[in-house]
Jmol script that loads the backbone (N, CA, C; Angstrom):
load data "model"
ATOM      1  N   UNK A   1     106.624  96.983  88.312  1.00  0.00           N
ATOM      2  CA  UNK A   1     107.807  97.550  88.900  1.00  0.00           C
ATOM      3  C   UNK A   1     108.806  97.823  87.786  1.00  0.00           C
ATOM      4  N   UNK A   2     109.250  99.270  88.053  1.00  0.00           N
ATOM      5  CA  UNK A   2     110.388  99.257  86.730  1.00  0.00           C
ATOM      6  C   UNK A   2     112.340  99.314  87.323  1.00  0.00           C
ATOM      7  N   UNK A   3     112.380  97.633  87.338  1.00  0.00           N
ATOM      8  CA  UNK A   3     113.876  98.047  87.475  1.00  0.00           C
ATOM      9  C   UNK A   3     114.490  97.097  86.853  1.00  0.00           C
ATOM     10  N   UNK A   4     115.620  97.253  86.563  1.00  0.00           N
ATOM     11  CA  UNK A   4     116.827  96.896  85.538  1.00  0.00           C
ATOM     12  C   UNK A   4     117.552  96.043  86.555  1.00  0.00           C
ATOM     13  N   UNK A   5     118.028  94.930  85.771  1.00  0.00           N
ATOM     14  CA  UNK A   5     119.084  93.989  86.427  1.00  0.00           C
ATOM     15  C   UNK A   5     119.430  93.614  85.344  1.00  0.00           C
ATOM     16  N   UNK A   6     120.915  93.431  85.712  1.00  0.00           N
ATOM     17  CA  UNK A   6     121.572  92.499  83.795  1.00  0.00           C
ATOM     18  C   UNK A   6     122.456  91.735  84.871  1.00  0.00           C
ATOM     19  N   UNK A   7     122.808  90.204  84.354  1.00  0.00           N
ATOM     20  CA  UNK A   7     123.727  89.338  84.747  1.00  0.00           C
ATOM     21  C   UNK A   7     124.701  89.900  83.717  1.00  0.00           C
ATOM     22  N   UNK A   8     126.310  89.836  84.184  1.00  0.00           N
ATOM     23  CA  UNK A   8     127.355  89.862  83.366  1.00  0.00           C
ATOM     24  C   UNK A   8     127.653  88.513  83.080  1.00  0.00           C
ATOM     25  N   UNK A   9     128.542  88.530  82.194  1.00  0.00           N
ATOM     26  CA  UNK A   9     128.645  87.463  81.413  1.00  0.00           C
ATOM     27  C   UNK A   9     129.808  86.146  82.405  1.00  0.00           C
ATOM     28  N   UNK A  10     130.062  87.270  83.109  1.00  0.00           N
ATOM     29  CA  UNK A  10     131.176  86.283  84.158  1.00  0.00           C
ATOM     30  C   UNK A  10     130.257  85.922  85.664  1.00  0.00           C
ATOM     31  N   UNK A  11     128.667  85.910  85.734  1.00  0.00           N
ATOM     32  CA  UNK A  11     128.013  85.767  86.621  1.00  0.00           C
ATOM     33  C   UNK A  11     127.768  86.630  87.350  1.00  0.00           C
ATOM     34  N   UNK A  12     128.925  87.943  87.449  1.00  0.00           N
ATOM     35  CA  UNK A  12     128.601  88.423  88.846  1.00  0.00           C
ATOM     36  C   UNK A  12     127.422  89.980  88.308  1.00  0.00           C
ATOM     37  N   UNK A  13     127.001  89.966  89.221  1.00  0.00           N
ATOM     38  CA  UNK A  13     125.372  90.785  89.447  1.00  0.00           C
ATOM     39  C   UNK A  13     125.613  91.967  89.731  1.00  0.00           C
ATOM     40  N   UNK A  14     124.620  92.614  88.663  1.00  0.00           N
ATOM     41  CA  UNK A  14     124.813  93.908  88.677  1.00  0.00           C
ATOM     42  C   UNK A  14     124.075  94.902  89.308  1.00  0.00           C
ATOM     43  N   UNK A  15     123.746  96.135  89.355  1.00  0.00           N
ATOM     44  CA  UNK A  15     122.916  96.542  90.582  1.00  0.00           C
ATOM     45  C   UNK A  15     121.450  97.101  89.973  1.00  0.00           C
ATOM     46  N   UNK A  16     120.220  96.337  91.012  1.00  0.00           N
ATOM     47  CA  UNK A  16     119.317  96.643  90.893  1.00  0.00           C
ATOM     48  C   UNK A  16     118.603  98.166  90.888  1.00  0.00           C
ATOM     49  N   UNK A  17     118.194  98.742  89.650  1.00  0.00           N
ATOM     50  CA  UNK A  17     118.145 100.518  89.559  1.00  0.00           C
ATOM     51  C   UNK A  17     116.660 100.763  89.266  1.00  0.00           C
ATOM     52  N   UNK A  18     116.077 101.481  90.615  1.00  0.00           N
ATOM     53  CA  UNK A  18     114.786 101.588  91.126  1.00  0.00           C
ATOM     54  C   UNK A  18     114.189 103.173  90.377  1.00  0.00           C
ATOM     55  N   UNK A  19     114.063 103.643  89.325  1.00  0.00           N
ATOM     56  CA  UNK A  19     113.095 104.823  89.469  1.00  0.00           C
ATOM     57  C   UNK A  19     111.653 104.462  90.391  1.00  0.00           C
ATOM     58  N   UNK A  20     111.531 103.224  89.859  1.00  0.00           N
ATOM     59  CA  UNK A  20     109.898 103.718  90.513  1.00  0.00           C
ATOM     60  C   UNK A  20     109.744 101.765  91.282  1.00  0.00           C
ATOM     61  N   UNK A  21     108.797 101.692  92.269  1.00  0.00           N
ATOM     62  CA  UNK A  21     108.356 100.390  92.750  1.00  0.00           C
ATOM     63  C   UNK A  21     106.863  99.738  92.376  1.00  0.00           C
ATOM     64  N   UNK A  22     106.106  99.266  92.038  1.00  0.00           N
ATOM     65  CA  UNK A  22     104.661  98.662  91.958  1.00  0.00           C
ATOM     66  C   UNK A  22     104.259  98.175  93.222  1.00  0.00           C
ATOM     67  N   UNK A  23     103.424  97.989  93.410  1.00  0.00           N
ATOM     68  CA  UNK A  23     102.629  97.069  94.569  1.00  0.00           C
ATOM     69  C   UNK A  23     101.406  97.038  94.596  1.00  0.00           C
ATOM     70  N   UNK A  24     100.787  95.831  94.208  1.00  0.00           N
ATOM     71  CA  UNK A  24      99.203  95.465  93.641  1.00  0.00           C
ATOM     72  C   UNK A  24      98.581  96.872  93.173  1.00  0.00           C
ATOM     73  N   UNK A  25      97.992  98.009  93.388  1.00  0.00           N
ATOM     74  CA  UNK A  25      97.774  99.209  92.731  1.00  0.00           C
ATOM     75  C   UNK A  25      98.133 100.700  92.966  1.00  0.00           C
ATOM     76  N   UNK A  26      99.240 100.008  93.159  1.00  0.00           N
ATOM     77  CA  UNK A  26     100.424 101.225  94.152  1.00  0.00           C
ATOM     78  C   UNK A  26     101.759 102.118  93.563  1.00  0.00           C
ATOM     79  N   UNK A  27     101.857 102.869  93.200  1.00  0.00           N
ATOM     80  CA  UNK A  27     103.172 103.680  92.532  1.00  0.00           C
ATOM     81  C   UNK A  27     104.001 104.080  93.233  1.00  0.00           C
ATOM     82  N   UNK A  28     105.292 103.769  93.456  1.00  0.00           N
ATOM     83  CA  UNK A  28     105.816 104.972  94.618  1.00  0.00           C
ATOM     84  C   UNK A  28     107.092 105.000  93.710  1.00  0.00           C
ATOM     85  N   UNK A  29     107.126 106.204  93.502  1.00  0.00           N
ATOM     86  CA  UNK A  29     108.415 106.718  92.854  1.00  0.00           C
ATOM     87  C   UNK A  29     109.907 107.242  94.112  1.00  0.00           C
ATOM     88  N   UNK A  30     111.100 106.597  93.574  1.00  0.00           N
ATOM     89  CA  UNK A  30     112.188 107.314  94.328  1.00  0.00           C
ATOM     90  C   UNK A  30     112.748 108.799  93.735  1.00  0.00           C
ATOM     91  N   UNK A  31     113.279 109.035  94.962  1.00  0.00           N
ATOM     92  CA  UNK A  31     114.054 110.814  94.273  1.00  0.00           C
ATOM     93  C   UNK A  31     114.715 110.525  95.577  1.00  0.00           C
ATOM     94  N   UNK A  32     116.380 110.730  95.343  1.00  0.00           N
ATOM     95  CA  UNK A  32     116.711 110.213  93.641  1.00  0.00           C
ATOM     96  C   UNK A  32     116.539 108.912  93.010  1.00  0.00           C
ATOM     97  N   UNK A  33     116.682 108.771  91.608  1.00  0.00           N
ATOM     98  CA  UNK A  33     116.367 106.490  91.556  1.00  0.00           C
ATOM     99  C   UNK A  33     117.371 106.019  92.343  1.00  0.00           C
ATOM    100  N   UNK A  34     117.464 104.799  92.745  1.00  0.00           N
ATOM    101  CA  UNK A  34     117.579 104.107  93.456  1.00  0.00           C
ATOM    102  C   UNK A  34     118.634 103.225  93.304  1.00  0.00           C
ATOM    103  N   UNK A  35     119.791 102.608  93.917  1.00  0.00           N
ATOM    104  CA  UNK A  35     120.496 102.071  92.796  1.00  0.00           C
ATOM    105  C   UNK A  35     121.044 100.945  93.906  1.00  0.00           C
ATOM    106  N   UNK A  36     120.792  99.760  94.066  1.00  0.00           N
ATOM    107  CA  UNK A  36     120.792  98.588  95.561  1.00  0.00           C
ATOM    108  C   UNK A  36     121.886  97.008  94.364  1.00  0.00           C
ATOM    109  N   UNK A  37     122.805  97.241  94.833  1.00  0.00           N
ATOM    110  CA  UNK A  37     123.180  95.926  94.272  1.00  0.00           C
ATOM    111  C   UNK A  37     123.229  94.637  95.172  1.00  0.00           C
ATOM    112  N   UNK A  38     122.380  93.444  94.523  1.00  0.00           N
ATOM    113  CA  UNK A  38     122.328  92.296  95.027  1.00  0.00           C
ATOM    114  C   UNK A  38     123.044  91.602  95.245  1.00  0.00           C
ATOM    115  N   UNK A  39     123.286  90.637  96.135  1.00  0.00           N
ATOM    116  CA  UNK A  39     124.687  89.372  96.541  1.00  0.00           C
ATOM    117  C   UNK A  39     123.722  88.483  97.111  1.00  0.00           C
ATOM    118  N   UNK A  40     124.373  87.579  97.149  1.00  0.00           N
ATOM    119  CA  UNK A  40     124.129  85.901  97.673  1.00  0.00           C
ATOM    120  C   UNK A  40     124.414  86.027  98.889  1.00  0.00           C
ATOM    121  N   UNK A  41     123.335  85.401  99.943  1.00  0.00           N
ATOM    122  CA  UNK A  41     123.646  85.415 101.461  1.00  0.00           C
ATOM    123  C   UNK A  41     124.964  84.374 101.946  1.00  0.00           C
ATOM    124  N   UNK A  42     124.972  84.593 103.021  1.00  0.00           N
ATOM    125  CA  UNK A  42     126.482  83.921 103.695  1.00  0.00           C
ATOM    126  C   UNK A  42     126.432  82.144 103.203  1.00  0.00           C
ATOM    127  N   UNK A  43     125.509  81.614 103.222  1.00  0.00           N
ATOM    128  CA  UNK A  43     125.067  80.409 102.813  1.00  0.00           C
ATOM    129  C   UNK A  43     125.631  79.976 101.206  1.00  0.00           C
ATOM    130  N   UNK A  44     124.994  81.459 100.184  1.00  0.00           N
ATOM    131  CA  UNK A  44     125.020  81.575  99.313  1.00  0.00           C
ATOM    132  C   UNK A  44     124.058  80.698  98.342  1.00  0.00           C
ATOM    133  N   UNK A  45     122.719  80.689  98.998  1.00  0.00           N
ATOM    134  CA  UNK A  45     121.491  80.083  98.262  1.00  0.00           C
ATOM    135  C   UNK A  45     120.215  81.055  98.093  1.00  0.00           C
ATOM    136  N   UNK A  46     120.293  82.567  98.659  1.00  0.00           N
ATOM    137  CA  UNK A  46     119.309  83.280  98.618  1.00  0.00           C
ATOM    138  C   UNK A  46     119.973  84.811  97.824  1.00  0.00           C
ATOM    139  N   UNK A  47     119.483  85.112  96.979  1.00  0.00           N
ATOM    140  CA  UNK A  47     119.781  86.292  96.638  1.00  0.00           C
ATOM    141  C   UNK A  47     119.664  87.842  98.207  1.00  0.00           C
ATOM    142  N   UNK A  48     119.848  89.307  97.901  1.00  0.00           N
ATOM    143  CA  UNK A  48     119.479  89.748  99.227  1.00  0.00           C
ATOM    144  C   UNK A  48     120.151  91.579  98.700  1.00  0.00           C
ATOM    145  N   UNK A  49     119.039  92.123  99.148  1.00  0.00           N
ATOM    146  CA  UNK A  49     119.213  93.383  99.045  1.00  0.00           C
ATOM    147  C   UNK A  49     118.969  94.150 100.135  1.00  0.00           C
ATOM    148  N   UNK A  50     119.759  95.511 100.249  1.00  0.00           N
ATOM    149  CA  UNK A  50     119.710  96.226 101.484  1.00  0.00           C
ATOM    150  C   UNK A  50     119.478  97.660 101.410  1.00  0.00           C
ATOM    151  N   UNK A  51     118.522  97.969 102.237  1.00  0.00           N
ATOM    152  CA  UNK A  51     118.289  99.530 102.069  1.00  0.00           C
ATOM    153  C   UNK A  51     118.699 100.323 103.347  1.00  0.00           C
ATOM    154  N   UNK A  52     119.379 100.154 104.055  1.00  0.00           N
ATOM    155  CA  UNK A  52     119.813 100.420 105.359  1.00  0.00           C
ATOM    156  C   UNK A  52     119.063 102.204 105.828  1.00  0.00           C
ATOM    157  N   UNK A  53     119.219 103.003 105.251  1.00  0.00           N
ATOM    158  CA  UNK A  53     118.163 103.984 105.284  1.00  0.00           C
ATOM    159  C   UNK A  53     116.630 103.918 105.466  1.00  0.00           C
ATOM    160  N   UNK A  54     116.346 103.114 105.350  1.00  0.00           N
ATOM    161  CA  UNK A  54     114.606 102.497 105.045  1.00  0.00           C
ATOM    162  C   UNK A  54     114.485 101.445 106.084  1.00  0.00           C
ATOM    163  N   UNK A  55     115.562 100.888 106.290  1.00  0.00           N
ATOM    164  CA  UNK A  55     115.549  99.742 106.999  1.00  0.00           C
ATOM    165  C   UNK A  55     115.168  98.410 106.541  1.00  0.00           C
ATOM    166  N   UNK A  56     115.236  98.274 104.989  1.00  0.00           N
ATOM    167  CA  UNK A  56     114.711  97.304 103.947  1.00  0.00           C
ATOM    168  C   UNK A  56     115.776  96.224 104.337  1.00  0.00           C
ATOM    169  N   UNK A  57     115.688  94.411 104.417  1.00  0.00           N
ATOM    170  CA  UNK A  57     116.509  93.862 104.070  1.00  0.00           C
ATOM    171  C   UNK A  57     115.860  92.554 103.836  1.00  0.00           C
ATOM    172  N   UNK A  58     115.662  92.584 101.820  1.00  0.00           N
ATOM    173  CA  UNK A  58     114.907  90.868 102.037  1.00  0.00           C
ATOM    174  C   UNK A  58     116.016  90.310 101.492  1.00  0.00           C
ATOM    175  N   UNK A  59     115.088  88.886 101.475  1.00  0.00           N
ATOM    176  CA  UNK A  59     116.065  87.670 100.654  1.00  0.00           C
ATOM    177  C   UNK A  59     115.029  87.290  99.779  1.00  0.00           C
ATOM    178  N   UNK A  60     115.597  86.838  98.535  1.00  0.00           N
ATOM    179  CA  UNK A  60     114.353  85.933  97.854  1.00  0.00           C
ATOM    180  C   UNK A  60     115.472  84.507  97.369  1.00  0.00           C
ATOM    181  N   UNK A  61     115.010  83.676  96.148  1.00  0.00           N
ATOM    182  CA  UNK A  61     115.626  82.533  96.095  1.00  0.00           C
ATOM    183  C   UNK A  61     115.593  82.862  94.511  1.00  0.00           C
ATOM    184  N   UNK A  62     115.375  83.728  93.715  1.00  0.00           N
ATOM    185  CA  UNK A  62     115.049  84.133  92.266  1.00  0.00           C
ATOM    186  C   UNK A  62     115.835  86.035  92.216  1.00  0.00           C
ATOM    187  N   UNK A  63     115.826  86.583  91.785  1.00  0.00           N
ATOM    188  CA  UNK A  63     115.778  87.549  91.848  1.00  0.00           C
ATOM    189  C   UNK A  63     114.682  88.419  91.042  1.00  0.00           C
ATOM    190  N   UNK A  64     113.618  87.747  90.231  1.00  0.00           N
ATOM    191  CA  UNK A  64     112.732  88.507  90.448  1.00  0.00           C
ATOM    192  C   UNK A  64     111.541  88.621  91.380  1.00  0.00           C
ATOM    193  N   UNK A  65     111.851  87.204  92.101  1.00  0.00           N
ATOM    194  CA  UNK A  65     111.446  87.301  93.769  1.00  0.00           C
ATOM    195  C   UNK A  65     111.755  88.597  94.553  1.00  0.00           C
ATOM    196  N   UNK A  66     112.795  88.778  94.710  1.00  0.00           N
ATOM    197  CA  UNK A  66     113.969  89.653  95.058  1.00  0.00           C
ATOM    198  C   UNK A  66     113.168  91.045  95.105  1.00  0.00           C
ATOM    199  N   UNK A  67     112.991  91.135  93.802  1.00  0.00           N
ATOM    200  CA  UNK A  67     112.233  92.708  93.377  1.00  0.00           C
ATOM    201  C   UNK A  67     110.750  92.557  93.740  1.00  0.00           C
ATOM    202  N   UNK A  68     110.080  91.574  93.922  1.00  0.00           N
ATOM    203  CA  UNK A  68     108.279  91.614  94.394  1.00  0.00           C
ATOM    204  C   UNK A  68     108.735  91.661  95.966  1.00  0.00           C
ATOM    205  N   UNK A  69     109.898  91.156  96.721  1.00  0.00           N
ATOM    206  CA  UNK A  69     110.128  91.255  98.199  1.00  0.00           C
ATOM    207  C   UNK A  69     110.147  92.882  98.259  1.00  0.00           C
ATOM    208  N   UNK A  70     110.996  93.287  97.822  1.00  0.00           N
ATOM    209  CA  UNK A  70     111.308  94.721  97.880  1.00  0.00           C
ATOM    210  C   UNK A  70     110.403  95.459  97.824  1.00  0.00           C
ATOM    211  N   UNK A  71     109.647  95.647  96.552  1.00  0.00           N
ATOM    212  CA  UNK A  71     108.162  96.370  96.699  1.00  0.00           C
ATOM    213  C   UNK A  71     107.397  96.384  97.726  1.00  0.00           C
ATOM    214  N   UNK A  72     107.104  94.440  98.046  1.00  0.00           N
ATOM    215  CA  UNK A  72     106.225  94.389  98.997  1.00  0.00           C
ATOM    216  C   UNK A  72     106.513  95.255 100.480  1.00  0.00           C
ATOM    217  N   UNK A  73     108.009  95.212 100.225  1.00  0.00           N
ATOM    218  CA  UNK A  73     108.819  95.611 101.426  1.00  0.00           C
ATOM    219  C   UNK A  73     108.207  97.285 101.771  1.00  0.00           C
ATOM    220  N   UNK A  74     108.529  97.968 100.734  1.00  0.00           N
ATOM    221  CA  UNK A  74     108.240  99.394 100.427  1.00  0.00           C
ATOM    222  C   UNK A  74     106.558  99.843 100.579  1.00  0.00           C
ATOM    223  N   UNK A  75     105.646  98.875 100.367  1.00  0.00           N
ATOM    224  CA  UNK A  75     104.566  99.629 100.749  1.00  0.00           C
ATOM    225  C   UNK A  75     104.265  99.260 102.334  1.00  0.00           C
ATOM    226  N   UNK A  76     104.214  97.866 102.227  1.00  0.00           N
ATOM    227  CA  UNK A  76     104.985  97.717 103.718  1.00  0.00           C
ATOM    228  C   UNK A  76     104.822  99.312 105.152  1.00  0.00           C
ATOM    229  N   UNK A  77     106.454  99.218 104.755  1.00  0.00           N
ATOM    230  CA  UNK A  77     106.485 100.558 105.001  1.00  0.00           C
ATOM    231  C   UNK A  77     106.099 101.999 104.874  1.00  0.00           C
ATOM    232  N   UNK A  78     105.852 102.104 103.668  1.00  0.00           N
ATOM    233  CA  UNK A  78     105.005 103.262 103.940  1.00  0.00           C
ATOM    234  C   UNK A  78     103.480 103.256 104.503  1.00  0.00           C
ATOM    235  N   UNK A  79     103.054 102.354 104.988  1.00  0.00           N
ATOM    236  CA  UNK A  79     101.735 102.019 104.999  1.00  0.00           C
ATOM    237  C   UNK A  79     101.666 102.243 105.976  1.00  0.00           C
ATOM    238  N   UNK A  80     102.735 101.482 107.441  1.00  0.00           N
ATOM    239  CA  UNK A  80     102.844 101.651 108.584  1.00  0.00           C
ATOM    240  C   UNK A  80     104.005 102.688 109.120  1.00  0.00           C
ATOM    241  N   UNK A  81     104.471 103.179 108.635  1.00  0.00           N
ATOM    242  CA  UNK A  81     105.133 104.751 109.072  1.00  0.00           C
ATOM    243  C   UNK A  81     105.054 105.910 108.821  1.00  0.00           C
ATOM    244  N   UNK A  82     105.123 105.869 106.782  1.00  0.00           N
ATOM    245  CA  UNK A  82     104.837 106.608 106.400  1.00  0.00           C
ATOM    246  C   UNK A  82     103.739 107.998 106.455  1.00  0.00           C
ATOM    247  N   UNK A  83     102.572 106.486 107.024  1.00  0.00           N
ATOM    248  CA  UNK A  83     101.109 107.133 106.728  1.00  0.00           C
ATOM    249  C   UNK A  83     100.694 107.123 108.243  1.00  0.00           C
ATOM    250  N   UNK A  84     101.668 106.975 109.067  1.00  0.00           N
ATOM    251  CA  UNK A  84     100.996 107.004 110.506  1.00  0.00           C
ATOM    252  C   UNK A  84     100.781 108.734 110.823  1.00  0.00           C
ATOM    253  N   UNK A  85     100.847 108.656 112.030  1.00  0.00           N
ATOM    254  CA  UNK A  85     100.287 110.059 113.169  1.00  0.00           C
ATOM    255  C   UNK A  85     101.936 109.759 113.775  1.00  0.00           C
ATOM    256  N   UNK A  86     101.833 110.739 113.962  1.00  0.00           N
ATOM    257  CA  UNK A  86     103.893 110.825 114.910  1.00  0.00           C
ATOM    258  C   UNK A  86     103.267 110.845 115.987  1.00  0.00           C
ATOM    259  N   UNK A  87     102.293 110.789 116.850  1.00  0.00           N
ATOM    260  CA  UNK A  87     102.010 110.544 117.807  1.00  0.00           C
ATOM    261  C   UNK A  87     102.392 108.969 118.424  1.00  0.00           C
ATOM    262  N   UNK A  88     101.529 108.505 117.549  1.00  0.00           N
ATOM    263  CA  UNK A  88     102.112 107.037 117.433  1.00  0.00           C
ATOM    264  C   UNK A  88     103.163 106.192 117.062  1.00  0.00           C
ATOM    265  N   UNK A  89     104.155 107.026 117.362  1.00  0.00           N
ATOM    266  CA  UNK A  89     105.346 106.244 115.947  1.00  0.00           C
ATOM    267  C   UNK A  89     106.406 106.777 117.713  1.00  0.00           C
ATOM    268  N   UNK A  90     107.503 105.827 118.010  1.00  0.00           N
ATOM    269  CA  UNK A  90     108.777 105.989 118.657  1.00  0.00           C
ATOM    270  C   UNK A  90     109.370 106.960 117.777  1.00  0.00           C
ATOM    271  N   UNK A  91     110.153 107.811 118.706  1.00  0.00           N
ATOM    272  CA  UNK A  91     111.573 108.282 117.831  1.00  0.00           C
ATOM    273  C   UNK A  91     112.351 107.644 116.733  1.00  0.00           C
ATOM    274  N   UNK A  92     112.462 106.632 116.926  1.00  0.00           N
ATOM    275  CA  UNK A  92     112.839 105.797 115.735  1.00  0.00           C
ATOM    276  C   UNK A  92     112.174 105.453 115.008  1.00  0.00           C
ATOM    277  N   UNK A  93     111.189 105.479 114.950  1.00  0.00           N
ATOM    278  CA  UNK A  93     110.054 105.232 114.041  1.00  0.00           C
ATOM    279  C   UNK A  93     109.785 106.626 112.993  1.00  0.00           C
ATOM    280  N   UNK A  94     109.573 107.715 113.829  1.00  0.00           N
ATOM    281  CA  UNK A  94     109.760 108.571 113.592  1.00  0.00           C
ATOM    282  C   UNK A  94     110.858 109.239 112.310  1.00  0.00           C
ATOM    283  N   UNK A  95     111.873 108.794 112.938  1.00  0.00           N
ATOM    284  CA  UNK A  95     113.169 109.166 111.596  1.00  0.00           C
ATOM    285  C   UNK A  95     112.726 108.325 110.416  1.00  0.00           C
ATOM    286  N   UNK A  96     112.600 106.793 110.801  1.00  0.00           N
ATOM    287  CA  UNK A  96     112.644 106.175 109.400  1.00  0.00           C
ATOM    288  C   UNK A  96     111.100 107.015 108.937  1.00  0.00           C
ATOM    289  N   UNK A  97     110.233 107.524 109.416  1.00  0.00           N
ATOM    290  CA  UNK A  97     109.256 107.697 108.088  1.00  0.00           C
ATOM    291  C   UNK A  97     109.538 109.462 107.441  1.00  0.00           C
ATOM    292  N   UNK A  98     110.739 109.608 108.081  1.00  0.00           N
ATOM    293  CA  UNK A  98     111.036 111.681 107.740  1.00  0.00           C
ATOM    294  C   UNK A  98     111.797 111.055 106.253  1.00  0.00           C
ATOM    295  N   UNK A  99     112.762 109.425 106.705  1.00  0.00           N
ATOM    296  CA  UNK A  99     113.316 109.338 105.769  1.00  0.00           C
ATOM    297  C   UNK A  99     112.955 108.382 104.778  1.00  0.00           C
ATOM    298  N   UNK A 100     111.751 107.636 104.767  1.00  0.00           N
ATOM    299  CA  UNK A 100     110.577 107.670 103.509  1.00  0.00           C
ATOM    300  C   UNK A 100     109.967 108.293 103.198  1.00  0.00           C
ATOM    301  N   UNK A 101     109.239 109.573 104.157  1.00  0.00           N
ATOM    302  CA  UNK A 101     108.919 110.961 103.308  1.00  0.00           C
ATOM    303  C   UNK A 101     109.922 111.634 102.310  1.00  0.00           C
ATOM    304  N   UNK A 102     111.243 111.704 102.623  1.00  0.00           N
ATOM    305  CA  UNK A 102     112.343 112.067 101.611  1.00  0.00           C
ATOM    306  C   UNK A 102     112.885 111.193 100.304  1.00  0.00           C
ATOM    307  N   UNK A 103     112.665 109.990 100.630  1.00  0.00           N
ATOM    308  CA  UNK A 103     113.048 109.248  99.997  1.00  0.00           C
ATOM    309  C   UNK A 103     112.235 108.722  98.315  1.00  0.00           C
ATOM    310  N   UNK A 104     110.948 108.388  98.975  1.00  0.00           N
ATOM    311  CA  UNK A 104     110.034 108.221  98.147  1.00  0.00           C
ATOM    312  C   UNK A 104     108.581 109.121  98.363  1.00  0.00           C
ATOM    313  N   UNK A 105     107.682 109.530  97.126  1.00  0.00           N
ATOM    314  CA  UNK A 105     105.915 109.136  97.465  1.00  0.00           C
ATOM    315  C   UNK A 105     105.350 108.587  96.280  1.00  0.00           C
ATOM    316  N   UNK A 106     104.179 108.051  96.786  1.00  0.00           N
ATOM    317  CA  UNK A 106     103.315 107.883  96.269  1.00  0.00           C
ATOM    318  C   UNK A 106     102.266 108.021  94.962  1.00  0.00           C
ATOM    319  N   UNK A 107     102.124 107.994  93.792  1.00  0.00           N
ATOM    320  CA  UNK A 107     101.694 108.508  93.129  1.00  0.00           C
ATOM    321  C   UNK A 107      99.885 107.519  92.727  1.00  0.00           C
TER     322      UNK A 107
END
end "model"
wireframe off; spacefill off
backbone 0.3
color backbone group
């Protein structure tokens, strides 16, 4: 997976910047890259990123947890929307995979 995270020097977290995702032998490139900044859940013991377009929202306890959630998250999804039949998919189902067809493919 190629993305960038830098801690600042005063702790606070900077934003995770996605050109492209991995997943065991999987490529999926974004257009445009991607740019998701991380925060600490309400608790403030889990890191947590949000893709509200995609409908992405993990937590991990690491943040390079964080980024293998996300991937996993992303093929995930394209696996079961992306690559379905619109026959089979709700209206809502439907949008989110017009807007992982736009979002990302596959390489």
């Amino acid at each position: 997976m190629r993305a960038q995270l830098k801690l600042k020097s005063d702790n606070f977290l900077s934003p995770f910047i996605f050109e492209s995702v991995e997943h065991l032998d999987r490529t999926f490139i974004f257009n445009p890259t991607l740019e998701l900044m991380p925060y600490f859940d309400e608790a403030g013991q889990l890191y947590s990123i949000e893709y509200p377009n995609l409908e992405v929202d993990v937590y991990a306890s690491t943040l390079d947890q964080l980024k293998l959630e996300f991937s996993e998250q992303i093929a995930f999804l394209w696996d079961n929307y992306a690559l379905a039949d619109d026959q089979e998919l709700t209206g809502t189902a439907q949008r989110l995979k017009r807007n992982l067809l736009s979002a990302l493919k596959e390489i």
